[in-house]
PATIFI-721780 format. One record per residue (C-alpha): residue number from 1; residue in three letters; x, y, z. Coordinates in steps of 0.2 Angstrom, whole numbers, plus 5000, padded with zeros to 4 digits. Example, Ala and Ser with C-alpha at 12.3 -4.5 7.8 and 13.67 -1.06 7.14 Angstrom:
BEGIN
NODE    nr   rest      X      Y      Z
NODE     1    ALA   5062   4978   5039
NODE     2    SER   5068   4995   5036
//
This chain:
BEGIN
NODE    nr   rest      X      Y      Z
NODE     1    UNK   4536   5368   5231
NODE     2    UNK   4539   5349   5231
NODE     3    UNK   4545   5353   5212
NODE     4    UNK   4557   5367   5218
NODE     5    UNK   4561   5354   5231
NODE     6    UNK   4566   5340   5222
NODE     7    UNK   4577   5353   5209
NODE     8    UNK   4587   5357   5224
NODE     9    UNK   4590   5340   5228
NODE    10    UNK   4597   5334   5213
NODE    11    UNK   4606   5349   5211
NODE    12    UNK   4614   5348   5229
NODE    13    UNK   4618   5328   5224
NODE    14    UNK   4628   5335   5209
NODE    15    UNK   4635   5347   5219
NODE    16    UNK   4643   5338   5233
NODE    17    UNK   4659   5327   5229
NODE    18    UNK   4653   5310   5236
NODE    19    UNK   4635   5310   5228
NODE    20    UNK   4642   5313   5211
NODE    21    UNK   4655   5301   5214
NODE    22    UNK   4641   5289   5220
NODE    23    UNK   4631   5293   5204
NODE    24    UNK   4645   5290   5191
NODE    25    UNK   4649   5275   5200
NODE    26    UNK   4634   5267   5197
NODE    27    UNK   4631   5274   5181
NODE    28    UNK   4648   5264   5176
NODE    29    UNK   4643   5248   5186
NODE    30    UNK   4626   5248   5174
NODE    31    UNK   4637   5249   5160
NODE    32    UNK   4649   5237   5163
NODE    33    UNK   4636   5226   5167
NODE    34    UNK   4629   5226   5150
NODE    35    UNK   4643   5226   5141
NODE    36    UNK   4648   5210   5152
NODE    37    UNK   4631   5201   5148
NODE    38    UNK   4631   5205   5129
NODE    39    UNK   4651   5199   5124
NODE    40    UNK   4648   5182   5136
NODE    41    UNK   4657   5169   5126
NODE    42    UNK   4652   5150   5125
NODE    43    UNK   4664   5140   5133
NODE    44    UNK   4673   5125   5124
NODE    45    UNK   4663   5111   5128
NODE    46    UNK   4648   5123   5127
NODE    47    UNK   4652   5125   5111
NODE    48    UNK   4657   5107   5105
NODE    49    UNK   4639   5099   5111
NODE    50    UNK   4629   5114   5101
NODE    51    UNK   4640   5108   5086
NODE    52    UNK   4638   5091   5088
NODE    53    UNK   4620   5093   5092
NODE    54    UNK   4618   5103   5075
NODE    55    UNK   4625   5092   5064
NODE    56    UNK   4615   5078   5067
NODE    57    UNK   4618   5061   5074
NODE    58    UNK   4615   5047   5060
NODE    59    UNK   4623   5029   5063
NODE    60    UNK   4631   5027   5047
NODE    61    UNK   4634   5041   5030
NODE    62    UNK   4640   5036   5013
NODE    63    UNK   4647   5050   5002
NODE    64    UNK   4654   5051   4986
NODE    65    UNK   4666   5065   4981
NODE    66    UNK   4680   5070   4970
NODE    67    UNK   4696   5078   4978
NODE    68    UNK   4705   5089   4968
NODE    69    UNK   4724   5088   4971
NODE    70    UNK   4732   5105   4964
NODE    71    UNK   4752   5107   4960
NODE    72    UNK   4762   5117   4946
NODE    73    UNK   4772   5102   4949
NODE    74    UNK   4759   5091   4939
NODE    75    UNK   4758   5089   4918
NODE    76    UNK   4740   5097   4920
NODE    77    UNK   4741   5106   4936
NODE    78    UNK   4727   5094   4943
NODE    79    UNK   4727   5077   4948
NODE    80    UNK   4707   5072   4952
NODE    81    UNK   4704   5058   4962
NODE    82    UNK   4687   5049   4965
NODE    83    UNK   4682   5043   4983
NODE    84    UNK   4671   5033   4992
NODE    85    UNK   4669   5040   5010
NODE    86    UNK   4660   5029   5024
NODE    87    UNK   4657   5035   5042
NODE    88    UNK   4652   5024   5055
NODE    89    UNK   4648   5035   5069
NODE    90    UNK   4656   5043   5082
NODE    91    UNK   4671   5034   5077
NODE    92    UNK   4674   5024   5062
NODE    93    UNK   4679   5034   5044
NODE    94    UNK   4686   5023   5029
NODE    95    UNK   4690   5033   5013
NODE    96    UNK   4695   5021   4996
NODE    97    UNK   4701   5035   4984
NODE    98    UNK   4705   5032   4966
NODE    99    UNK   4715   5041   4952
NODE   100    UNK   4726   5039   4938
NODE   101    UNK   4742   5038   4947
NODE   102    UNK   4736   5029   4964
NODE   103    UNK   4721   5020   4975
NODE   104    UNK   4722   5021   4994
NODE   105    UNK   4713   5016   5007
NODE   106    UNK   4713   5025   5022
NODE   107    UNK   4703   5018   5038
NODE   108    UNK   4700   5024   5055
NODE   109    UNK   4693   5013   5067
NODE   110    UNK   4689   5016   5087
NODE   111    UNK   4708   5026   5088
NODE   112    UNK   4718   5014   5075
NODE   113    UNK   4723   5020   5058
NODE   114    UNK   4728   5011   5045
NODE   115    UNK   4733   5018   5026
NODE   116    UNK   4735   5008   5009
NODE   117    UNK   4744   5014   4993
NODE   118    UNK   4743   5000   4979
NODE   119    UNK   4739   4988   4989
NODE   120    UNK   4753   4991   4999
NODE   121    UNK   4753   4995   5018
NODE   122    UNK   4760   5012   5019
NODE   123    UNK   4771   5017   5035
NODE   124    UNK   4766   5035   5036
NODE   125    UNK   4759   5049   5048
NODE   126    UNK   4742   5057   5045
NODE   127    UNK   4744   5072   5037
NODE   128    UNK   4737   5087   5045
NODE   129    UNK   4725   5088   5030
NODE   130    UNK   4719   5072   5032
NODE   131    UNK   4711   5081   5050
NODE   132    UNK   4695   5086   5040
NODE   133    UNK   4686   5072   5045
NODE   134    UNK   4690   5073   5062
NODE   135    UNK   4674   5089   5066
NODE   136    UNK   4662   5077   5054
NODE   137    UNK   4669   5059   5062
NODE   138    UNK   4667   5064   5081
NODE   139    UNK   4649   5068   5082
NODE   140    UNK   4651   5065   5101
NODE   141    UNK   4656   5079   5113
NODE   142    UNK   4665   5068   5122
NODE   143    UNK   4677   5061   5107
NODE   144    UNK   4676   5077   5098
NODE   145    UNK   4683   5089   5112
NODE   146    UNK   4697   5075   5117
NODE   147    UNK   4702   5073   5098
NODE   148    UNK   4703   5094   5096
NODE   149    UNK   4714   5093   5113
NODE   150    UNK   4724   5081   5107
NODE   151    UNK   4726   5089   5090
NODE   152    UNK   4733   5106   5101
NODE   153    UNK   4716   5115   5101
NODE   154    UNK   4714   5124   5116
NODE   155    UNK   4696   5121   5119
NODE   156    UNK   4694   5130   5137
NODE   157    UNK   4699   5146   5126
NODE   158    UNK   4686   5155   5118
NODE   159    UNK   4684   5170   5107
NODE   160    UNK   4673   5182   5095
NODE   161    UNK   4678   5184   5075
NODE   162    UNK   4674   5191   5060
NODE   163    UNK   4672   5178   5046
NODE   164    UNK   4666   5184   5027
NODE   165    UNK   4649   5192   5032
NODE   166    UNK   4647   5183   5052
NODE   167    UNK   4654   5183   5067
NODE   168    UNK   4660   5166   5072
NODE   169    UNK   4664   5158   5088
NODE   170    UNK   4683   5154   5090
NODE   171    UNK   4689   5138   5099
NODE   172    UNK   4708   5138   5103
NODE   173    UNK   4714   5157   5107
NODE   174    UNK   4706   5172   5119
NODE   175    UNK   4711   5187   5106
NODE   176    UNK   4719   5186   5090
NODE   177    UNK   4733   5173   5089
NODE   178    UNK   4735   5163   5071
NODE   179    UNK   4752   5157   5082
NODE   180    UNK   4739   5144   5086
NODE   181    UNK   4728   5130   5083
NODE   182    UNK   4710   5135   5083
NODE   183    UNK   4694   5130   5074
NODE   184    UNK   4680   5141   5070
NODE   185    UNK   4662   5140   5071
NODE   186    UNK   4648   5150   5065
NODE   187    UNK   4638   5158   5078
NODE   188    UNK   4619   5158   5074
NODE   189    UNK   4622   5140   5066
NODE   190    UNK   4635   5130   5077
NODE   191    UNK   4642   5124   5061
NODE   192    UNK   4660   5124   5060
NODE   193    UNK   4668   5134   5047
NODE   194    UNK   4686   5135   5046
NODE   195    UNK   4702   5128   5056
NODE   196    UNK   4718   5134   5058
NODE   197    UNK   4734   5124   5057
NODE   198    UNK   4748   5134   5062
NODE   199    UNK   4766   5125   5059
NODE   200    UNK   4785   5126   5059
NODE   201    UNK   4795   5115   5043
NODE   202    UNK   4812   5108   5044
NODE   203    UNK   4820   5123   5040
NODE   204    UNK   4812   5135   5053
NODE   205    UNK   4798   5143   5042
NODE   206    UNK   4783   5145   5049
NODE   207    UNK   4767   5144   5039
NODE   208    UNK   4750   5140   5039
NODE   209    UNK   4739   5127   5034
NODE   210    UNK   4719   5128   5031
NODE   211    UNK   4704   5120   5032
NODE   212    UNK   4687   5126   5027
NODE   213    UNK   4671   5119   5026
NODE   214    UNK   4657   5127   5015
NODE   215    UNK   4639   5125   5008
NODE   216    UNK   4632   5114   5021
NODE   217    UNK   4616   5103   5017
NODE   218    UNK   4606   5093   5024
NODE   219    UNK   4599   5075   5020
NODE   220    UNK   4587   5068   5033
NODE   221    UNK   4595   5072   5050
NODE   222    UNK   4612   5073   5044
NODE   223    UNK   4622   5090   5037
NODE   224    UNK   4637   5088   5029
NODE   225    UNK   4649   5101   5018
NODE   226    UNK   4647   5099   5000
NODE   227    UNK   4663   5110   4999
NODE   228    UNK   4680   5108   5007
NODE   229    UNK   4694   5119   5002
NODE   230    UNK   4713   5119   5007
NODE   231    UNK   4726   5132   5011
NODE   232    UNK   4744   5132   5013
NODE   233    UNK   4749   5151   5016
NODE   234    UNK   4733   5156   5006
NODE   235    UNK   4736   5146   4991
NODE   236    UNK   4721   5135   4986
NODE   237    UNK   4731   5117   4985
NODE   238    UNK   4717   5107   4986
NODE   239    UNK   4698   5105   4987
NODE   240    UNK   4682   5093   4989
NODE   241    UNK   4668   5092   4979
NODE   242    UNK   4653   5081   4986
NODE   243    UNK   4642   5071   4971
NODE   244    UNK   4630   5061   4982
NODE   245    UNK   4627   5055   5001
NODE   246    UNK   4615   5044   5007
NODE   247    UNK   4612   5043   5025
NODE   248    UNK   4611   5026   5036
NODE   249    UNK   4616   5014   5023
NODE   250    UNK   4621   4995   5029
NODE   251    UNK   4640   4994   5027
NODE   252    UNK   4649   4976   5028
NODE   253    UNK   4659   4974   5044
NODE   254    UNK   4674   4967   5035
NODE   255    UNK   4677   4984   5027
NODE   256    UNK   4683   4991   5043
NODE   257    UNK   4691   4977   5051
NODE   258    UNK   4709   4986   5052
NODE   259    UNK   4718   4967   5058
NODE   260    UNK   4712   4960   5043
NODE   261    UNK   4715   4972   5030
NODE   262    UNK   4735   4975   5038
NODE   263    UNK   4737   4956   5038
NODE   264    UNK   4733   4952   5023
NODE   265    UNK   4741   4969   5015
NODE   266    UNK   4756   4967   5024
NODE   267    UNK   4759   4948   5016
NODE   268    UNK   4753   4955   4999
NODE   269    UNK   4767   4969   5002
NODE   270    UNK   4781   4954   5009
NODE   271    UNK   4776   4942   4996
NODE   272    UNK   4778   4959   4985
NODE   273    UNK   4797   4961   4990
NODE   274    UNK   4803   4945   4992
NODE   275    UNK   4797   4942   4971
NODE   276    UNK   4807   4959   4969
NODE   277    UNK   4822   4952   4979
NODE   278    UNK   4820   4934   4971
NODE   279    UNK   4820   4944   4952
NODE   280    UNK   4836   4954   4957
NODE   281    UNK   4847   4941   4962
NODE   282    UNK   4840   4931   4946
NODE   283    UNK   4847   4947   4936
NODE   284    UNK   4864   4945   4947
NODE   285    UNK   4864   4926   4942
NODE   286    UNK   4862   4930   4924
NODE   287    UNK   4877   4944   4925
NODE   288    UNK   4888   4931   4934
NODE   289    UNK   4885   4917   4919
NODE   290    UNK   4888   4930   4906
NODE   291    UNK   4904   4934   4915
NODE   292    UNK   4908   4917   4916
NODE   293    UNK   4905   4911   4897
NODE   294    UNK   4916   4927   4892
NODE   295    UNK   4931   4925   4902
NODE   296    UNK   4933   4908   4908
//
């Protein structure tokens, strides 16, 4: 009886209106809470400190790598340049980069940058590209989230991806958007893996610039990408290849004294000019004499 009895019941309950109402109802409410709970998405700063926390936190990394620079517009199609990376972490990054057509050193120190071509102090912007070491610079959640802010990721907005053969996590957009900066980051390791660079050139065309970092390794407590690749519109343009690193090396302070290096570049480069002005108005000098010896 109490069998038959509790057959009834249930029967009755999806019988009346209201109870089956009721039961649905809850049956959804289950549901929705599990499918909230299982596609929770880090936010930003959640995200930023796992990153930073993952990659390590040495005080100083020396790394030696070759950046290869590819253009049909070159003879071989190739230029190669050898460089010299030194972090000083959170905030310090100098790059001396050699090739056969220039040397340039490149310095960032405690938010001043500084670049030299040829000895020369060169009055130019940082090229998006040069944002690379900005995710392996700013090992401090602090630094890091204000730089990507600053840079026009949107870091209180969050988003699942698919990425090769993982899901990543998605800093800078809620769904799909390549209208926007974003940078994403590889969810089971919190290493980052790739940024987008959306842009607009002079002429109205939009297109998209890419950074990806690949085959991380680690030495001592520090990871670091022993392959960075870089896109314009999915055309490989450029890559690096790392050689060697070695972490917590002693670096002379003089290296990244930015004052210093733009003072005495900056007379090199006036002391350059004024030789170029002085051998040009020799060579008007010269033209005048001949002039003279001819017609007077």
């Amino acid at each position: 009886m109490k069998i038959k009895a509790t057959r009834y019941s249930l029967a009755n309950l999806f019988m009346q209106p209201k109870g089956l109402l009721c039961f649905m109802s809850s049956i959804v409410l289950v549901l929705a809470f599990i499918a909230s709970a299982g596609a929770y998405i880090l936010r930003g700063p959640h995200i930023i400190e796992l990153m930073v926390r993952q990659l390590g936190r040495p005080g100083t990394l020396l790394v030696s790598q070759r950046m290869m620079y590819y253009d049909d517009f070159f003879d071989k199609g190739v230029i190669e340049a050898r460089e010299t990376v030194r972090y000083v972490f959170p905030h310090t990054f100098r790059c001396d980069s050699r090739s056969e057509n220039a040397e340039r050193i490149w310095l960032v120190a405690h938010g001043d940058g500084l670049t030299i071509v040829d000895g020369k102090v060169a009055v130019t912007d940082e090229f998006q590209f040069d944002r690379y070491k900005d995710i392996l610079l700013y090992r401090s959640r602090a630094l890091l989230a204000a730089r990507l802010s600053y840079l026009g990721v949107d870091i209180t907005a969050t988003s699942f991806e698919r990425f090769e053969d993982g899901i990543v996590l998605v800093m800078g957009t809620e769904a799909r958007d390549t209208r926007v900066n974003q940078v994403w980051v590889d969810k089971e390791t919190f290493k980052p893996v790739r940024w987008l660079m959306p842009g607009q050139d002079m002429d109205g065309r939009h297109f998209m610039r890419e950074i990806r970092y690949r085959d991380w390794r680690q030495v001592n407590s520090a990871w670091y990408p022993m392959h960075i690749q870089f896109f314009q519109d999915d055309i490989l343009v450029r890559e690096i290849r790392v050689d060697q690193m070695k972490v917590n090396p002693v670096f002379p302070e003089e290296l990244f004294d930015i004052s210093r290096l733009r003072f005495e570049h900056l007379a090199e480069t006036m002391e350059t000019d004024d030789e170029k002005v002085s051998d040009e108005l020799n060579e008007v000098q010269e033209t005048i004499d001949e002039f003279r010896k001819k017609y007077e």
